[in-house]
N, C-alpha and C positions, 0 to 999 in steps of 0.2 A: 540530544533529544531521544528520549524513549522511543523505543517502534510502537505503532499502533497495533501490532497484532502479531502473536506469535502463530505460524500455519504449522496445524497437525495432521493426523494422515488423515481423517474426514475430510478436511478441507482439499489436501492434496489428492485424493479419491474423485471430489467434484471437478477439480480441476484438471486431471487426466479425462473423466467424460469431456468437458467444454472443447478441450482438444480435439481430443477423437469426434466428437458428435455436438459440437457446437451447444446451442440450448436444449435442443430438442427432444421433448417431451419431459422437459422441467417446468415447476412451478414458478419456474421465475419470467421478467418480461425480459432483460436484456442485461449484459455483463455487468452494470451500475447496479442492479440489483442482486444478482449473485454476491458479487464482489462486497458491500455497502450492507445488504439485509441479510444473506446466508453467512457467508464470510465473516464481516466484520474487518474488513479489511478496505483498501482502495482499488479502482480500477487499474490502476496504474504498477499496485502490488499482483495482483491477477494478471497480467500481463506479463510481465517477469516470472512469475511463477509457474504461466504455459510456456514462456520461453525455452525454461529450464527443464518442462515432462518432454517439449519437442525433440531435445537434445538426448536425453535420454532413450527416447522412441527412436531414435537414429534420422529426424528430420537434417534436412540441408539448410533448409531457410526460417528464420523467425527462432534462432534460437539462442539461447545461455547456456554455457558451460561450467556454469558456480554451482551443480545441483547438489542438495543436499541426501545423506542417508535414508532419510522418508519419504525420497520424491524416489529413490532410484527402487525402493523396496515396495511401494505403492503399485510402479510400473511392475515389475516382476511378477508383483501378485494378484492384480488384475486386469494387466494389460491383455489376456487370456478371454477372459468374460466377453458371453456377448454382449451387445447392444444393451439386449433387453432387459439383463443381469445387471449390469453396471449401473442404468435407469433405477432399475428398483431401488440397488442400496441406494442410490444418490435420494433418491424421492425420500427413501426412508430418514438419512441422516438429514435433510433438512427439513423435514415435518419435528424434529425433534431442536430446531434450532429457535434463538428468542430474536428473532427478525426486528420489531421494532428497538428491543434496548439492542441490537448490535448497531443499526441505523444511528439512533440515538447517541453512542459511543464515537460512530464513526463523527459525525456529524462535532460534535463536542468536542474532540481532538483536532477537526479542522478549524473549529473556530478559536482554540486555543493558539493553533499554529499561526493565524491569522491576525492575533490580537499579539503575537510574538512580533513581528512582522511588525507591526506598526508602531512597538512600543521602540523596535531598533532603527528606523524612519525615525520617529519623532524625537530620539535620541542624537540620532547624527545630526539631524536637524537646526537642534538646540547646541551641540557642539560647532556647527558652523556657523551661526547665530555671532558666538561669542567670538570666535576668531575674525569673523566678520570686523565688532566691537574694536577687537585689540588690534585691527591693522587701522579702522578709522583714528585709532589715538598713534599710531605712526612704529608698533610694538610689532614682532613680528614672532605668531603663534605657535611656530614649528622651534624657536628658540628658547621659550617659556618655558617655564620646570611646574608639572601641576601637583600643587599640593593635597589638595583636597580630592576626595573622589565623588 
């Protein structure tokens, strides 16, 4: 499966703030919305991705140790900034970000993922079905050769 989102250093930028300084004094209302409308990404990806600035900032707890080249050079290069500094660009890069098509995006790959999902459900499903068939006729489905796909 494709990733739904490849994280650059804007992204990685946002992500070092949420760490350090939680939402606060962002345009957004809560990590679903960072993550989903700035991002373009999943809560779930945000999550691992502050795993990994924690680790790098030398946290003890809530962290990953997989970090990548742009997370560690993100931190180096503004872990420095104040508050208010780091605020600004972040405000800045996501006033220039397409909030509804990254939603949009996100949203469409879950439902792709979700109709993935069901179509391998409905497949086993119909594979049990027939094995079901072949023991009521007294044939045993694990010993069948299948020809066809």
């Amino acid at each position: 499966m494709q990733r739904l989102h490849t994280w650059d250093k804007d992204d990685t930028i946002l992500t070092l703030y949420y760490v350090k300084h939680d939402l606060k004094g962002l345009p957004v209302k809560d990590e679903k919305d960072l993550a989903e409308g700035v991002i373009g990404s999943t809560k779930a990806s945000l999550v691992m991705q502050a795993a990994n600035i924690r680790y790098v900032l030398g946290y003890d707890e809530g962290v990953l140790d997989c970090f990548s080249e742009i997370q560690k050079a993100v931190v180096d290069e503004y872990n420095t900034k104040s508050p208010e500094e780091l605020k600004d660009i972040c405000v800045n890069i996501i006033s220039k970000r397409d909030i509804d098509g990254n939603i949009q995006k996100v949203r469409a790959a879950q439902k792709a993922k979700e109709e993935e999902k069901l179509q391998k459900t409905k497949s086993l499903l119909k594979q049990q079905e027939l094995e079901d068939i072949f023991r009521k006729m007294g044939k045993d489905p694990s010993k069948m050769k299948k020809i066809i796909n």
